[in-house]
C-alpha atoms as one frame of an Amber mdcrd trajectory, in Angstrom:
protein
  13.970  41.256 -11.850  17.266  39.250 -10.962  20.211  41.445 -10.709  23.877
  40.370 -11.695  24.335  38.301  -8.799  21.212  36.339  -8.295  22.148  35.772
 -12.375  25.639  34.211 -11.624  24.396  32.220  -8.776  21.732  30.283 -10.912
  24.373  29.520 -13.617  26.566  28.222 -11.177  23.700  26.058  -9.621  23.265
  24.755 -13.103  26.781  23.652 -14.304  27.082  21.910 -11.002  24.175  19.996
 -11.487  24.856  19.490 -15.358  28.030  17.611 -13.655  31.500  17.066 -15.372
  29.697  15.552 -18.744  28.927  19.429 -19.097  32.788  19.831 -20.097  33.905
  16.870 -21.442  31.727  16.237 -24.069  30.834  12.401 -22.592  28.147  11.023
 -20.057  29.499   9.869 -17.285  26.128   7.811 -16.651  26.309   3.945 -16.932
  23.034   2.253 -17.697  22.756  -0.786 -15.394  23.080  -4.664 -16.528  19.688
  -5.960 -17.885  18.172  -8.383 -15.355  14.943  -9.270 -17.047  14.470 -11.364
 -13.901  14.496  -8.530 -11.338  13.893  -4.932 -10.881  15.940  -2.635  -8.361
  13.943   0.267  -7.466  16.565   2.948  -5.078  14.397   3.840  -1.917  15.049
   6.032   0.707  13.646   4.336   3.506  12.150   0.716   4.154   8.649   0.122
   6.094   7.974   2.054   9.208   5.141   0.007   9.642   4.228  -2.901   7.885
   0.978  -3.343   8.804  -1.561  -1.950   6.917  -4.101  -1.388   9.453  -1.629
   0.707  11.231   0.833   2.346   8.581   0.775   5.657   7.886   3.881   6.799
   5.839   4.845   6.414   2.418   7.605   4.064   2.651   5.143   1.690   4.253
   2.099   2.057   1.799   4.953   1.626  -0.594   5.994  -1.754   0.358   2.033
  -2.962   1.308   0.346  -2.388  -1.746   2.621  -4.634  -3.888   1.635  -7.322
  -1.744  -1.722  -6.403   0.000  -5.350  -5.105  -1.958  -8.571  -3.779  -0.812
 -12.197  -3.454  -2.126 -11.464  -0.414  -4.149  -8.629   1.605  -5.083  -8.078
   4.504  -7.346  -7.094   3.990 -11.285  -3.656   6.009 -11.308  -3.394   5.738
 -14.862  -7.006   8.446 -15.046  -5.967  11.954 -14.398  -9.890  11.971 -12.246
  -8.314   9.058 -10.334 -11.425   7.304 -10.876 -12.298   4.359  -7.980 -12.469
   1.339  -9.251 -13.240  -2.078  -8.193 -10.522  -4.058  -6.863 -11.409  -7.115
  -4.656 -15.246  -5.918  -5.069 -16.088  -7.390  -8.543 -18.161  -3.982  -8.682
 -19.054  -0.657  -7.358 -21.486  -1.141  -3.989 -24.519   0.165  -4.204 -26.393
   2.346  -1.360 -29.227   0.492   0.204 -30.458   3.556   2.172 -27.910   6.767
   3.375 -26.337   4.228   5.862 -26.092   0.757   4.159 -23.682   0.131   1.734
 -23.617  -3.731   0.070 -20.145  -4.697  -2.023 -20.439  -7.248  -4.384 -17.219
  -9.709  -3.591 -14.964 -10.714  -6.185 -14.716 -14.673  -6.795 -11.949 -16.908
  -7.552  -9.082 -15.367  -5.530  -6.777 -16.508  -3.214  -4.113 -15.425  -0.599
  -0.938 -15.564  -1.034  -1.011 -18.301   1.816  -3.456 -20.336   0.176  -6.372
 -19.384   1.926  -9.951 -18.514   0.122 -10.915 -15.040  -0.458 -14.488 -14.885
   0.876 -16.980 -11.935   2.234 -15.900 -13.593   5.636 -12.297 -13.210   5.221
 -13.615  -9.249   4.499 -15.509  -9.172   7.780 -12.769 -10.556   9.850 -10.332
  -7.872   8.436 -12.866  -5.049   9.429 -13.765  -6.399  12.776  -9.500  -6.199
  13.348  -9.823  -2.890  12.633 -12.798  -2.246  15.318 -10.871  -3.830  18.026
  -7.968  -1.960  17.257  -9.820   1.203  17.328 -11.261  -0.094  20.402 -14.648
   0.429  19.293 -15.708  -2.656  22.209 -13.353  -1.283  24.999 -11.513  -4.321
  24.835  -7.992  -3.323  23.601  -5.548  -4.687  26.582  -3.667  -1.688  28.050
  -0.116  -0.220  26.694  -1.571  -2.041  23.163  -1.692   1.185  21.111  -4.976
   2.040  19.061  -4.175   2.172  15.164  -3.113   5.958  13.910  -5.353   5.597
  11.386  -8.780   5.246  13.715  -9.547   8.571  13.083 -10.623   8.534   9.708
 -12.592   6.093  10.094 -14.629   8.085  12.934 -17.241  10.973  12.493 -16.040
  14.563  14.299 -17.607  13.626  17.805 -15.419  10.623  17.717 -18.413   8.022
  16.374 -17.054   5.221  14.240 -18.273   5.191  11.286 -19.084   1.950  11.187
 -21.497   0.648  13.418 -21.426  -3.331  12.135 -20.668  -5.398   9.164 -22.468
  -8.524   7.696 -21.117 -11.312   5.241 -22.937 -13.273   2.901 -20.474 -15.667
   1.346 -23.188 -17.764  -0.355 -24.847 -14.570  -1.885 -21.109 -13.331  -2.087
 -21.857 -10.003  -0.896 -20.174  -7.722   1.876 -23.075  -4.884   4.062 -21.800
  -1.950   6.013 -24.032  -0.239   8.362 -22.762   2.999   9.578 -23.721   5.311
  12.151 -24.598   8.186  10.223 -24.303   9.380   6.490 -20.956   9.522   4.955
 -20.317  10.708   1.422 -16.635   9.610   0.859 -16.788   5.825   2.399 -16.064
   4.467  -1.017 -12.634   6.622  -1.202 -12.104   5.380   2.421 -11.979   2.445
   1.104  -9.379   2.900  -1.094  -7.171   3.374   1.519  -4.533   1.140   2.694
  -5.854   0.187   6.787  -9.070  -0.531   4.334  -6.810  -3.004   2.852  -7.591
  -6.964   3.270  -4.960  -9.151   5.052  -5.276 -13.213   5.078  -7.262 -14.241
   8.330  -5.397 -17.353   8.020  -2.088 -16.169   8.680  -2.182 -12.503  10.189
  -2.428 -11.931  13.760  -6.149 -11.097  15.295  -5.093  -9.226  18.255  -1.492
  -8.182  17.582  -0.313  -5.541  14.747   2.306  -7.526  12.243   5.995  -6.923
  13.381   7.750  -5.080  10.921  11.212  -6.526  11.559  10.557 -10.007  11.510
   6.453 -10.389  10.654   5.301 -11.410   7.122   2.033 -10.104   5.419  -0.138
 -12.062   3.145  -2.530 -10.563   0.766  -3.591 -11.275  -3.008  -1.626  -8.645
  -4.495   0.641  -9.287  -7.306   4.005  -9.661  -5.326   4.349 -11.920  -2.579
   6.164 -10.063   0.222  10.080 -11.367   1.052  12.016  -9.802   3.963  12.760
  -6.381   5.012  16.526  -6.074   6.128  17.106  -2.772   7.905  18.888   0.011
   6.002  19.652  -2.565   3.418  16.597  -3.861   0.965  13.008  -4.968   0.755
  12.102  -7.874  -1.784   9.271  -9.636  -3.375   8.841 -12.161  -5.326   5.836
 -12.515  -7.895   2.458 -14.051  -7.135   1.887 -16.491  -9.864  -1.153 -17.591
  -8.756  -2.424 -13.377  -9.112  -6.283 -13.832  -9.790  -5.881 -10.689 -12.188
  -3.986 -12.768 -14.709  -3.798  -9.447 -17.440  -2.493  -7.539 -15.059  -0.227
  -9.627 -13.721   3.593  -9.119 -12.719   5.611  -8.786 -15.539   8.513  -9.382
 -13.850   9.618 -12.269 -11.207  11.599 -10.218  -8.300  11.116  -6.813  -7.206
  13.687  -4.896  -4.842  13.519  -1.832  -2.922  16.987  -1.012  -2.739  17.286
   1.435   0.682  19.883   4.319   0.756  18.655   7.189   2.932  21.150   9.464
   2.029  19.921  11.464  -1.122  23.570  12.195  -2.780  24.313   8.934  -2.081
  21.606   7.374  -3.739  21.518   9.896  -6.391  25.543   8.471  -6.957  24.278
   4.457  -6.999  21.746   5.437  -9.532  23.980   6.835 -12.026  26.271   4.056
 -10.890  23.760   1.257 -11.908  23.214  -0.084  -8.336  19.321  -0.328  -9.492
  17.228   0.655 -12.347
């Protein structure tokens, strides 16, 4: 049981969070202008790392996934977070306990023009073997992605041992090195994500202060200006045309300081 004190403390906790519209009668909080046009989203941080294949925060994933899809991902709207097919036009199907073959999704392009294919899928996983040095041949000083170890069994084993792609059958094989239950889920996951060939660096991770990333999301990444904002613009050529943005710009507006951004959001700095 709370005695008197704890009691007074908690009520005093609550008026000061109930604010000064607690005693005056009137909200102090001022919705912001409509901007059909844009939405302002308040963030507390901008991209650590934008590239997928090497991100591992939140603020990153955040600012990827408008921009950047993969194979599968999970249906956030289904309390099961059921997987679903993304850039797979359906669910693989297990050859044997170490082959899996992905159907590939047709009609789709990058945001930079260039064809989604089963080859453009193969290029983005071999990226990912080289920078888990799977070969041996990442240069000294380059750092291996933080993300290589999910993608390796316990005894350090990738788990995938090669990849073919058949863009005339427009189908995607992985062979791995052993049995592995959950590689759909991995899959789901954002270094599983699938970045333009065309336009992304091979041997290189992007820059996040001055790089660009191209995907065939449904927002075409902007700029990221330290300590300041994100922004996107919308894909209008998004091969997902029901789903498509709704609206044409998209803003992360960055204030790391939580009163502070707590203060622009009932000023109406964004939405």
């Amino acid at each position: 049981l709370m005695n008197k004190k704890q009691v007074m403390i908690f009520a005093l906790l609550g008026a000061l969070l109930v604010g000064p519209s607690m005693f005056s009668g009137v909200s102090t909080f001022t919705p912001i202008a409509q901007q059909e046009d844009t939405l302002i989203v308040g963030q507390t941080r901008g991209p650590v790392d934008l590239d997928c294949i090497f991100a591992w925060d939140s603020a990153s994933s955040a600012t990827y996934d408008q921009c950047i899809e993969g194979l599968y991902q999970y249906d956030l709207s289904d309390p099961d977070l059921a997987i679903v097919p993304v850039l797979a036009s359906d669910h693989g199907t297990w050859i044997d306990d170490t082959t899996y073959e992905v159907p590939i999704r047709t009609g789709v392009t990058f945001h930079d023009g260039t064809e989604f294919n089963a080859s453009a899928v193969k290029w983005n996983f071999d990226r990912l073997a080289y920078f888990m040095n799977v070969s041996g041949t990442l240069p000294e000083g380059q750092a291996i992605t933080q993300t290589s170890s999910l993608y390796e069994f316990g005894d350090g084993t990738p788990l995938i041992n090669h990849t073919v792609a058949d863009d005339a059958a427009n189908k995607f094989t992985f062979y791995l090195n052993g049995p592995f239950a959950a590689f759909q889920a991995l899959l789901c996951f954002g270094t599983s994500f699938i970045q333009s060939p065309t336009s992304t660096p091979a041997t290189e991770y992007v820059d996040t202060a001055t790089g660009t990333i191209y995907g065939t999301g449904p927002y075409v990444y902007g700029e990221f200006t330290a300590d300041v904002e994100v922004t996107f613009t919308k894909y209008d050529d998004y091969w997902d045309t029901p789903n498509a943005a709704k609206i044409e710009n998209l803003v992360y507006k960055l204030i790391s300081d939580g009163p502070t951004l707590m203060q622009a959001m009932t000023a109406g700095d964004y939405h």
